[in-house]
C-alpha positions as CSV (number, residue, x, y, z in Angstrom):
1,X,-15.0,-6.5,6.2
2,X,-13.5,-4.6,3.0
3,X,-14.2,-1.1,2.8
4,X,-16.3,0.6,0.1
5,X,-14.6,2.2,-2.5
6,X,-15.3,5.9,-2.2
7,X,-16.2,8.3,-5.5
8,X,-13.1,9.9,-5.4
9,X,-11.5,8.8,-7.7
10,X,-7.5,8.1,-8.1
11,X,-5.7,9.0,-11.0
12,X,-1.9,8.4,-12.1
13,X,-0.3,11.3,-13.5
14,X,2.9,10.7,-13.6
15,X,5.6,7.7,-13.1
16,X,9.5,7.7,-12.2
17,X,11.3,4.3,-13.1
18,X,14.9,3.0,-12.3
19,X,15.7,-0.4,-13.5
20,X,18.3,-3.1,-14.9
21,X,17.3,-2.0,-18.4
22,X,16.8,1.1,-18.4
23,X,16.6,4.3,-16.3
24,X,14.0,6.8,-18.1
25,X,10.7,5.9,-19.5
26,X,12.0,5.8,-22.8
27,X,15.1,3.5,-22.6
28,X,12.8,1.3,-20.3
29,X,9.7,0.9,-22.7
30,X,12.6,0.3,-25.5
31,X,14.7,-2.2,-24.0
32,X,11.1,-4.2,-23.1
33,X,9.9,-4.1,-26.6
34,X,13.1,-5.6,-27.9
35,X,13.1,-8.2,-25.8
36,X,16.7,-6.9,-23.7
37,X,17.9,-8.3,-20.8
38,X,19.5,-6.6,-17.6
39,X,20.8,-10.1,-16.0
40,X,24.7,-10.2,-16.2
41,X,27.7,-11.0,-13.8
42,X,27.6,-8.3,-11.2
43,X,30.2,-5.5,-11.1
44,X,29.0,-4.4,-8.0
45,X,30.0,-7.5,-5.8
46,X,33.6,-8.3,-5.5
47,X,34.5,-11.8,-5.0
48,X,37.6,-14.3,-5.4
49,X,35.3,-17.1,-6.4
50,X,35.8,-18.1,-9.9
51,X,32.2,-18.2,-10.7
52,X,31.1,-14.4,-10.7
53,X,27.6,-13.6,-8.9
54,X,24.9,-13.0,-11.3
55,X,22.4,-10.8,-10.8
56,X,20.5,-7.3,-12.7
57,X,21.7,-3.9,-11.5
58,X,20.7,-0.7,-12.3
59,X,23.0,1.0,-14.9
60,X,24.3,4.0,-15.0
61,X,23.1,5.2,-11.8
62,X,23.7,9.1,-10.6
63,X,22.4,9.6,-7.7
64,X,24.3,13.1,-7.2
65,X,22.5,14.5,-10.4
66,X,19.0,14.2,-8.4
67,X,19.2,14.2,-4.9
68,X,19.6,17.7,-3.0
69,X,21.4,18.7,-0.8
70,X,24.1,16.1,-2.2
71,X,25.5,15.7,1.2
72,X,22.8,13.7,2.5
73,X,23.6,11.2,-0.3
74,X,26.5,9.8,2.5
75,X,23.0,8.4,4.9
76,X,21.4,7.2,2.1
77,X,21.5,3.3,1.0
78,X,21.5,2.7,-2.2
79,X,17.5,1.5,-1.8
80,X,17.3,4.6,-0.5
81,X,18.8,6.8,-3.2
82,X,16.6,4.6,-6.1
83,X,13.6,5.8,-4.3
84,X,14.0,9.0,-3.8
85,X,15.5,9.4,-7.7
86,X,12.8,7.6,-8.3
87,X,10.0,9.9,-6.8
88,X,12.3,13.3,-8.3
89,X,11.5,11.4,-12.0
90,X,8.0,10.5,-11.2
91,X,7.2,14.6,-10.0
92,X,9.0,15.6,-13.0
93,X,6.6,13.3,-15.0
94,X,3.6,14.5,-13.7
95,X,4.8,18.3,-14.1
96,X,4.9,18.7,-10.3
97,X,6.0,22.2,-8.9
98,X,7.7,22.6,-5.5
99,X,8.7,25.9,-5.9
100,X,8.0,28.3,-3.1
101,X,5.5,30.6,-5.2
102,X,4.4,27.9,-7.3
103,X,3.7,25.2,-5.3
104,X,1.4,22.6,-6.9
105,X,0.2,21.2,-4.0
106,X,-0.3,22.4,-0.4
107,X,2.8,20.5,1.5
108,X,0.0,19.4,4.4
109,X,-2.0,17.9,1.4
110,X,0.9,16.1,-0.1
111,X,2.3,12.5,1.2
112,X,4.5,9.5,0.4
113,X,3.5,5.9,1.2
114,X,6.6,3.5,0.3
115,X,7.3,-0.5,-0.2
116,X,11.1,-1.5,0.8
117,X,13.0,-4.6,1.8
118,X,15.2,-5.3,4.3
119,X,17.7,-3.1,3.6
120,X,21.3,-4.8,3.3
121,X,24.0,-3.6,4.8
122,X,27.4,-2.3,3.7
123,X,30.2,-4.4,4.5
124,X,32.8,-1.5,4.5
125,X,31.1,0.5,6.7
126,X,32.0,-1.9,9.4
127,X,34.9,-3.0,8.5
128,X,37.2,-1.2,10.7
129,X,35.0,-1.8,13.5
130,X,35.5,-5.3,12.8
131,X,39.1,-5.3,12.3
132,X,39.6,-3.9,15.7
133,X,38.3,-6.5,17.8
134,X,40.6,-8.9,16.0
135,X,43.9,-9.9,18.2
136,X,45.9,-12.4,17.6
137,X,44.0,-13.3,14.8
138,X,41.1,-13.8,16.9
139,X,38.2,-11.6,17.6
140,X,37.5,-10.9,20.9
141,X,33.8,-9.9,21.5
142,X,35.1,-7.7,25.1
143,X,36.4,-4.7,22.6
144,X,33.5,-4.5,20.7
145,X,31.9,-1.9,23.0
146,X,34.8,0.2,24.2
147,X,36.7,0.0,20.7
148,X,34.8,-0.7,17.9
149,X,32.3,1.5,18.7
150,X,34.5,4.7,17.8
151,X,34.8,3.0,14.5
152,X,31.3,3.6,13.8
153,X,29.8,7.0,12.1
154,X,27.1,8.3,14.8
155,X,24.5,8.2,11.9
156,X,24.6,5.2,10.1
157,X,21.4,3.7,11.4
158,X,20.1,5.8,9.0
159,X,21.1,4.2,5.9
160,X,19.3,0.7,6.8
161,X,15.9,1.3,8.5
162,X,13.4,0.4,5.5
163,X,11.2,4.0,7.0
164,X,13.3,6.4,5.6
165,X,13.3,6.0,1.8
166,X,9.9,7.2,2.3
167,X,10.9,9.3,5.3
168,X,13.6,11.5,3.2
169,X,11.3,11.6,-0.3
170,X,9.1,13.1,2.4
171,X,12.0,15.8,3.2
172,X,13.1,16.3,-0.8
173,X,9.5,17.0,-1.3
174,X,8.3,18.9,1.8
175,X,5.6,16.3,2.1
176,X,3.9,17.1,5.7
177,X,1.1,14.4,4.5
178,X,0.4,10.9,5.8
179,X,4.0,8.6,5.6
180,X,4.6,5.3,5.7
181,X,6.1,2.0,4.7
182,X,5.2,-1.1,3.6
183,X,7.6,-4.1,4.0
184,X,6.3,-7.2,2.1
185,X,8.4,-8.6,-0.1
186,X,7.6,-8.8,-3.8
187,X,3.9,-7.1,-2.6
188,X,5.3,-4.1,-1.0
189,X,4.7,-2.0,-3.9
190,X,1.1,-2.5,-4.4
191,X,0.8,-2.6,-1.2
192,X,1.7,1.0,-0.8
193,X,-0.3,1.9,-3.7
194,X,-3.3,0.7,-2.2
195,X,-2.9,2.0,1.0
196,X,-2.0,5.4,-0.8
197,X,-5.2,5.5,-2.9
198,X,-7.4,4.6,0.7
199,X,-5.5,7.8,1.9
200,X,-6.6,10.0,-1.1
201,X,-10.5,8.7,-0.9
202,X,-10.8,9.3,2.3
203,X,-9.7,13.1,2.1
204,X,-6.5,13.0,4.1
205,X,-4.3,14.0,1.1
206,X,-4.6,15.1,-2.4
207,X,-1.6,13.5,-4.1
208,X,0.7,10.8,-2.7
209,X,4.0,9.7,-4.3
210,X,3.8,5.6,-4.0
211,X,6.0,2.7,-5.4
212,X,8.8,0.6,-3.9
213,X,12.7,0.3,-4.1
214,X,14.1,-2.9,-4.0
215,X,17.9,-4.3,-3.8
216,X,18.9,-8.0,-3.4
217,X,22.6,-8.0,-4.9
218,X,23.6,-6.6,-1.4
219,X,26.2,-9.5,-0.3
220,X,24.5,-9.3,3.3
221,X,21.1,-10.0,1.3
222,X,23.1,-12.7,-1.2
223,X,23.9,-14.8,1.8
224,X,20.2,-15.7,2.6
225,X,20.1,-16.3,-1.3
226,X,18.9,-20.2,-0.3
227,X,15.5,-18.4,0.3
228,X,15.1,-16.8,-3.2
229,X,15.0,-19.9,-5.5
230,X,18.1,-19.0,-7.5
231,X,19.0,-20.3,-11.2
232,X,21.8,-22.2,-10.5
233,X,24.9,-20.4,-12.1
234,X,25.9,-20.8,-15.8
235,X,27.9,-19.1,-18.7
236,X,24.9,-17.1,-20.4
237,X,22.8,-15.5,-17.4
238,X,20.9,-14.1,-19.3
239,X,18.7,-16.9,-20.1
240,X,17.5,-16.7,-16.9
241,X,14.9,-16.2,-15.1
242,X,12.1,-18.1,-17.7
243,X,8.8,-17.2,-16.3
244,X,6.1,-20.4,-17.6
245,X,8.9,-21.8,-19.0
246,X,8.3,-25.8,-19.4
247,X,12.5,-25.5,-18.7
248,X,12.4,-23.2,-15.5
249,X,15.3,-23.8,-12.8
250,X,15.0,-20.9,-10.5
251,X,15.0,-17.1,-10.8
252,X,17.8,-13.9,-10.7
253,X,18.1,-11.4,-8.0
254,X,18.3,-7.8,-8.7
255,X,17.6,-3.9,-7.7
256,X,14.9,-1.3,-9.0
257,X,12.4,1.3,-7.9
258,X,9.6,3.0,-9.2
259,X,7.5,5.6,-8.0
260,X,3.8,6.7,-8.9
261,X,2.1,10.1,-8.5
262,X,-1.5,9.5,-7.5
263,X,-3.6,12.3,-7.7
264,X,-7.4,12.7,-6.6
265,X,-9.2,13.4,-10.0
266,X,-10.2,16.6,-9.8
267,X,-7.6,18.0,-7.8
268,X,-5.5,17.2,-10.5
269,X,-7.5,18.7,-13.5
270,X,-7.8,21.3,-11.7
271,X,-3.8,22.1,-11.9
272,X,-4.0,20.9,-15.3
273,X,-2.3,17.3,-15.2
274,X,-2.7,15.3,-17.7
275,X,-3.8,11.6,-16.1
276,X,-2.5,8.7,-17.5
277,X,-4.4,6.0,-16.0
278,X,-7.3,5.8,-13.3
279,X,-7.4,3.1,-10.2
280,X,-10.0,0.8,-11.0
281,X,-9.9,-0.8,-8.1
282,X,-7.7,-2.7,-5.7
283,X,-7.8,-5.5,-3.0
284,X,-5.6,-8.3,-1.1
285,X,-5.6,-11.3,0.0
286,X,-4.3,-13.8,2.4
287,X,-4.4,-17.8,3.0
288,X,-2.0,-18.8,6.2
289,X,-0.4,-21.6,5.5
290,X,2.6,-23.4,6.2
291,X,4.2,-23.6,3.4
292,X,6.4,-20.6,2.2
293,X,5.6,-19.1,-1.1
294,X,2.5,-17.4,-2.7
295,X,-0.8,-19.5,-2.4
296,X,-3.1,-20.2,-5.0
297,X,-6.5,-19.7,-3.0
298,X,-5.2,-16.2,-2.2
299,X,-4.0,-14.8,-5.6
300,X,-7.7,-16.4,-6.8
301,X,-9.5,-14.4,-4.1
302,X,-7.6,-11.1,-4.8
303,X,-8.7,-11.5,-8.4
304,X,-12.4,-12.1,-7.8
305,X,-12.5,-9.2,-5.5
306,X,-10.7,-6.7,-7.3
307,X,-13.2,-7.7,-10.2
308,X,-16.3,-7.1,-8.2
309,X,-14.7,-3.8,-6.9
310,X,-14.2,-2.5,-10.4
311,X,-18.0,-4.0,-11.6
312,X,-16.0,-6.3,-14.3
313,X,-16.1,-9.4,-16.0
314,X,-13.3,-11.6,-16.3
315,X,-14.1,-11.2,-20.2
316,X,-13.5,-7.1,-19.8
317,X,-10.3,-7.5,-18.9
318,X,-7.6,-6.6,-21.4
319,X,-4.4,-8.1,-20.1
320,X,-2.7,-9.3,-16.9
321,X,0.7,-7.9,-15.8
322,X,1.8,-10.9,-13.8
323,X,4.1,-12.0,-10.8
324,X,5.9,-14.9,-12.4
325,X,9.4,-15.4,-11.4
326,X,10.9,-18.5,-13.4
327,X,10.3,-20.9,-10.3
328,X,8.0,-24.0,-10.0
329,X,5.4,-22.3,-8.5
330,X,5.0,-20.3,-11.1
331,X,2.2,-22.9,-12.2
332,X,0.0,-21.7,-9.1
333,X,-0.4,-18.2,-10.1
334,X,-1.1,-19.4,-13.6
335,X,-3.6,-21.6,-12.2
336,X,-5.3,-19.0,-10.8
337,X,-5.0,-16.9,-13.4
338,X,-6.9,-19.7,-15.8
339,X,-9.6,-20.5,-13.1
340,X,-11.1,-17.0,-12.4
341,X,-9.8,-14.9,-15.8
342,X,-9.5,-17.9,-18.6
343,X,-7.6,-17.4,-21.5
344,X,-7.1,-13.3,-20.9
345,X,-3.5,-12.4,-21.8
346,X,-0.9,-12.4,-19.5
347,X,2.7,-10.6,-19.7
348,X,5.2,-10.7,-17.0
349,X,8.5,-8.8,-16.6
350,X,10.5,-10.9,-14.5
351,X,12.4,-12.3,-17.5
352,X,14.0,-8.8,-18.3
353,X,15.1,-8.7,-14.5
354,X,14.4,-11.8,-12.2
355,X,13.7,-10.6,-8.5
356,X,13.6,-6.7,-7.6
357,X,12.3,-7.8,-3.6
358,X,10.2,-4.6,-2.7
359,X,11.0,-2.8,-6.5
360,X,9.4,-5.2,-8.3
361,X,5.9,-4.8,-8.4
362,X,6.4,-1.1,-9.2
363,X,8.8,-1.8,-12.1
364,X,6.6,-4.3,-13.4
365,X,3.5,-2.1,-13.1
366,X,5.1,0.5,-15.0
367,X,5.3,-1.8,-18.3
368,X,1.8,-1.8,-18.0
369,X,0.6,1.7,-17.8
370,X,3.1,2.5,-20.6
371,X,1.8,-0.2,-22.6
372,X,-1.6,1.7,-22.6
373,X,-0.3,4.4,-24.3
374,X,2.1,2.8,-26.4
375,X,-0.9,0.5,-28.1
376,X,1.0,-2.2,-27.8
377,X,2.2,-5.3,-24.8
378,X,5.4,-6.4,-24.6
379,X,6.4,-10.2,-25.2
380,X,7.8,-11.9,-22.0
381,X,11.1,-12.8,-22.4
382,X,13.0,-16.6,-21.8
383,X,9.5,-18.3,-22.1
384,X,10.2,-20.3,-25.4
385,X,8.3,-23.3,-24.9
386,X,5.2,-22.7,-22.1
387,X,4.9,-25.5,-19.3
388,X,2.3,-27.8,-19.3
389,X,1.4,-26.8,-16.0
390,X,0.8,-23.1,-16.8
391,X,-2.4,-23.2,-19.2
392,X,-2.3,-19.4,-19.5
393,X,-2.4,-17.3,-22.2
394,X,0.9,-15.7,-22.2
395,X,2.2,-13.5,-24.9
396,X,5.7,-14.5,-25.6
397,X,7.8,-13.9,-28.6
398,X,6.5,-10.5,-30.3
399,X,4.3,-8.0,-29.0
400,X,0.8,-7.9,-29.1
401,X,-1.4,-4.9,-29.9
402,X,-3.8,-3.4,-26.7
403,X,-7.3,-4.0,-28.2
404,X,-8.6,-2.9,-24.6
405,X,-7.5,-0.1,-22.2
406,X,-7.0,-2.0,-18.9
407,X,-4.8,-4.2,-17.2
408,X,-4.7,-6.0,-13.7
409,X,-1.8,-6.3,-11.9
410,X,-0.9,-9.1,-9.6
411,X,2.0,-9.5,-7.0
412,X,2.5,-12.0,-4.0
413,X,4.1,-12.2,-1.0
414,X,6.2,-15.0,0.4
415,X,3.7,-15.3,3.2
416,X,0.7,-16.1,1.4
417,X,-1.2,-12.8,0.7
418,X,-1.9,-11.6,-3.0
419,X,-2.5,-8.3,-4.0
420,X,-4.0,-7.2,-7.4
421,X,-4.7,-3.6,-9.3
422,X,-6.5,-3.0,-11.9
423,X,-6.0,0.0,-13.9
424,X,-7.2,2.0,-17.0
425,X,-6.4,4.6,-19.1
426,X,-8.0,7.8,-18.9
């Protein structure tokens, strides 16, 4: 049984974005508008193979202008460091105070619920603890405990548990509130957003950060790449991924977060935020199968619930921020999308960046929200000719202007359950 939303209401005040094209709002809303791509040969993945990895990586990333003390930087993965640069932007947004005299929120009151992926790990780091288990040009597994082992820095469990990008935006922010981590997939990030907004209606917090960081151009994460549905390699990457595309051959990995400042209403009048968008409603989904991939009956469900949640028809709803990734099964989320919403608008991200894993759905959210106060929704790139199979009504192309002030998000998980948002401006 789903629980009754509450009449607290859950505002967004502010938002925090790091992603292949673009790292501020502005360069981010820009590089959507004109249809820019972040999917290129990767620079961060050295190889000796003549075809160069392709993937979207987040430029010009500075993690040492944000993060304080800098030294904690060295236990930080880099999933880590997007989310907690993330969450600095999204505070900075929302014209949060942590000041010791000015705090804006009691620290007891104040929490952080976070999506994140498996987090890759860095090859160097155990590379001499590798290396000295090899003699003879074999490795024996004997010295692997009394030799290798010294090899090893004492904390570098820390960089990998998915826990503690939440764990240390908790520590940057002196967030004593409710913490935790959601680990599924591409639905991480909504995920956490739900679960943070259940938080704030039930009174256990007044503002939680939420989002998701995401990084799959890790070479330990590269080498399951059978199980993303990759493109297959060719001279001008970024053609790919093509989300509805009648030509669609796979999608592109990549890395992003995005972080969200959700706010109870009136707690955040009160200190004199300015809210950008309000939580409709929310809900999931899930239909067991065994077949791997998002399921149709679930992403329909998730819909229809988050509809009856926010008391709407599928007529009052202005757009659809989708999940597409460029791969065959795009067709069942466009199904669904046809069978409970009709012909309401849809626009998806993905072909600006393929796959962010646990990033993506708080990337791709934040198109949205700034589309409501930009007036206008972006055109999804690499869809030039829709598929037969996707009788949606995408915008591709140009822009199109907002004519209404609310938007439902949808994401899916690998393992059959669908979340979907639906937000509006304030």
């Amino acid at each position: 049984m789903w629980a009754i939303m509450s009449k607290r209401e859950v505002v967004i005040t502010g938002l925090g974005v790091l992603s292949p094209i673009g790292i501020d709002l502005n360069s981010y809303w820009n590089a959507l508008i004109e249809g820019k791509s972040g999917v290129s040969y990767l620079n961060s993945v050295h190889t000796n193979l003549e075809q160069r990895p392709i993937g979207s990586e987040v430029p010009d990333f500075h993690p040492k202008d944000y993060i304080r003390p800098k030294k904690n930087i060295k236990i930080m993965s880099r999933d880590i460091q997007m989310g907690v640069v993330s969450s600095v932007l999204a505070c900075q947004s929302a014209n949060l105070s942590f000041e010791e005299n000015s705090r804006s929120v009691d620290p007891e009151r104040l929490g952080c619920i976070f999506g994140c992926d498996l987090i890759g790990l860095e090859l160097d780091l155990l590379k001499d603890a590798f290396y000295k288990g090899i003699v003879d040009g074999k490795y024996d597994f004997s010295t692997w405990g009394p030799a290798s082992m010294e090899n090893i820095m004492p904390l570098w469990m820390l960089k990998y548990l998915p826990n503690l990008v939440a764990s240390n935006i908790a520590i940057s922010l002196d967030a004593r509130g409710p913490n935790n981590t959601t680990t599924l997939d591409r639905g991480s990030s909504l995920a956490a957003i739900q679960e943070a907004c259940r938080i704030i209606e039930r009174g256990a917090a007044d503002v939680i950060v939420a989002g998701g960081s995401g990084n799959k151009i890790n070479p330990t994460v590269m080498s399951r790449s059978g199980a993303y549905e990759l493109a297959p390699w060719n001279e001008t990457p970024d053609q790919d991924p093509r989300p509805y595309d009648k030509d669609r051959r796979g999608t592109v990995i990549g890395e992003g977060a995005a972080s969200f400042i959700l706010e109870e209403k009136e707690f955040a009048l009160a200190r004199g935020a300015k809210p950008l968008a309000v939580v409709r409603s929310f809900a999931e989904a899930v239909f067991p199968t065994a077949t791997f991939g998002m399921q149709q009956e679930a992403a329909e469900s998730a819909i229809r619930l988050a509809l009856e949640r926010a008391d709407m028809k599928p007529e009052d709803v202005g757009h659809v921020n989708s999940n597409a990734l460029g791969i065959p099964t795009d067709n069942k989320e466009a199904m669904a999308i046809a069978n409970v919403l009709g012909d309401v608008p849809v626009f998806t991200a993905c072909g600006h960046f393929g796959n962010l894993g646990s990033g993506a759905g708080a990337v791709e959210l934040a198109a949205s929200v700034l589309a409501l106060h930009k007036g206008e929704i972006p055109a999804t790139r690499n869809c030039d000719s829709i598929a037969p199979d996707c009788p949606i009504n995408l915008i591709a192309k140009t822009s199109m202007p907002l004519t209404k002030t609310n938007f439902i998000k949808l994401n899916h998980a690998n393992t059959g359950r669908s979340f979907a948002l639906i937000l509006e401006k304030c």
